[in-house]
C-alpha positions in Angstrom: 104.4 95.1 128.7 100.9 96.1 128.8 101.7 97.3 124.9 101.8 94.2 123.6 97.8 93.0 124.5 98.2 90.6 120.9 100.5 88.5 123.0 98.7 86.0 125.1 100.0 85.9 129.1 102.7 83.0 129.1 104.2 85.1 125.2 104.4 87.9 127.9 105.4 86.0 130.8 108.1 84.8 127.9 109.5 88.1 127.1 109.8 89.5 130.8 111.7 85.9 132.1 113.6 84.5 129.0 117.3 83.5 129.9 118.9 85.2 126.5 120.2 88.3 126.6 119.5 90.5 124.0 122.2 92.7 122.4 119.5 95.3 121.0 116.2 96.6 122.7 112.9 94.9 121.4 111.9 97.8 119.6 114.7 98.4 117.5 115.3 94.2 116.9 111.2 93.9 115.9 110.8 97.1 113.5 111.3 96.9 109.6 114.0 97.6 108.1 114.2 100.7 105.5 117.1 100.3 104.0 115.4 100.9 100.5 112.5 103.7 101.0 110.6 102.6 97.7 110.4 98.9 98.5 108.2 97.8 101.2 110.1 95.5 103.0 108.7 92.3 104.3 107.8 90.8 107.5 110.8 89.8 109.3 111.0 86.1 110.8 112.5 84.9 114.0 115.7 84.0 112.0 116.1 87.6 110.6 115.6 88.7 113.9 118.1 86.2 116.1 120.7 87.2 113.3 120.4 90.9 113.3 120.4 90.4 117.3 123.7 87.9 116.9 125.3 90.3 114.3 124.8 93.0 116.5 126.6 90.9 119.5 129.6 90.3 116.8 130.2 93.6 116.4 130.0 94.7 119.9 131.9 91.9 121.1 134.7 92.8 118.0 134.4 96.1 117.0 137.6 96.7 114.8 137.2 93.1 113.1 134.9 93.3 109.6 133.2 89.7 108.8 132.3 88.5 106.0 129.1 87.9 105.7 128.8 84.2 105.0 130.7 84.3 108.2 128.5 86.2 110.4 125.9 84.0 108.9 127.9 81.0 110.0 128.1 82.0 113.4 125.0 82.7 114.0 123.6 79.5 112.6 125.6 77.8 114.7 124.6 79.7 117.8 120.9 79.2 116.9 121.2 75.1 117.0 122.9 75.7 120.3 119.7 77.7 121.7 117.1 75.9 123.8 113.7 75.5 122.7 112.6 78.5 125.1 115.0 80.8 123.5 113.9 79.8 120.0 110.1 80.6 121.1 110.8 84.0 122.2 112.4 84.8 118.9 108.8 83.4 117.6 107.2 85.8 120.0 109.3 88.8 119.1 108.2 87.2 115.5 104.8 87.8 116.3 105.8 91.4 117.1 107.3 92.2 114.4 104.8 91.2 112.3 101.9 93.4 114.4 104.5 96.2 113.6 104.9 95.4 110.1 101.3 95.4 109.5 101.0 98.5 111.5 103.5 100.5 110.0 102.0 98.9 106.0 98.8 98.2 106.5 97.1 96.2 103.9 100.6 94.8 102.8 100.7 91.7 100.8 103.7 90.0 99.5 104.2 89.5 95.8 105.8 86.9 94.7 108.9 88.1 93.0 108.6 86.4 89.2 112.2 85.3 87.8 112.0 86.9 84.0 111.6 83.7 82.4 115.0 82.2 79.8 112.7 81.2 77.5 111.2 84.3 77.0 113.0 86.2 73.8 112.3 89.3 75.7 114.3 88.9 78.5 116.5 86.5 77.1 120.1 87.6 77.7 122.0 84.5 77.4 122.6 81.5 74.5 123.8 78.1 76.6 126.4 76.7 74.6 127.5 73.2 75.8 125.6 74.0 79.2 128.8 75.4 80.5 129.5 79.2 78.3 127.5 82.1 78.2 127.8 83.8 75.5 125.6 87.7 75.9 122.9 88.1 72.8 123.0 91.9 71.3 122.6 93.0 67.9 125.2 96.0 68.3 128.5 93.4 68.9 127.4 90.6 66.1 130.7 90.8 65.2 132.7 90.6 68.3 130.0 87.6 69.5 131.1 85.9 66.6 134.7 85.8 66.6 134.0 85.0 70.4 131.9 82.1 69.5 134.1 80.9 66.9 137.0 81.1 69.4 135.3 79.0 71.6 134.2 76.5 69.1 137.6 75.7 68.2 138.7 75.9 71.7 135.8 72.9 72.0 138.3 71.0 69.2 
């Protein structure tokens, strides 16, 4: 383990002795994902990594079932409140490797917050509330069609 020198001796001491066993080597659980090549993806968390590590175990474990993927997700949220403090901190160390990765791999990353294009905003305004509960789209091509749609609903509303 003499690679990872960031880690201090009882992180190490961690990694060589924990009592979970991992479905995926370290390298391949800590590194960043690319599944889009002109997004920079971000740091992944101990979360992230326990589920890709517990999806991974799914699938090996079933191999000719397909989950859902609120299902997986169920799973292995359960499994995490089941793990013992020790388990949870070596996810937090494998954290801290993934992140010495990350910043290897991008250096000088920063996150940017992602900002929502605002309702209010008549530029990206896509939708008119009506009644809080139908969505009617705004475009100047379909007028017409927007109109008997909204006149519909109106006397739906009646």
């Amino acid at each position: 383990m003499a690679k990872y020198l960031y880690l201090s001796e009882t992180e190490r001491k961690l990694l060589n002795e924990c009592s979970y066993d991992l479905t995926l080597p370290i390298e391949k659980l800590t590194m960043p994902s690319n599944k889009n090549p002109n997004k920079t993806p971000r740091p992944q968390n101990h979360w992230i990594i326990f589920r890709k590590d517990c999806e991974a175990n799914i699938r090996l474990r079933d191999p000719n079932v397909k989950k859902k993927i609120k299902d997986t997700a169920r799973e292995c949220s359960l499994k995490w409140k089941l793990q013992t403090s020790e388990v949870k901190h070596f996810f937090r160390v494998l954290e801290k490797i993934a992140r010495e990765n990350h910043k290897r791999i991008f250096p000088g990353y920063k996150y940017k917050k992602y900002k929502s294009k605002s309702v209010k905003d008549p530029k990206y305004q896509k939708f008119i509330n009506i009644n809080q509960t139908t969505y009617i789209h705004q475009d100047d091509n379909n007028d017409d069609m927007y109109e008997t749609l909204f006149d519909e609903l109106i006397s739906c509303e009646e």
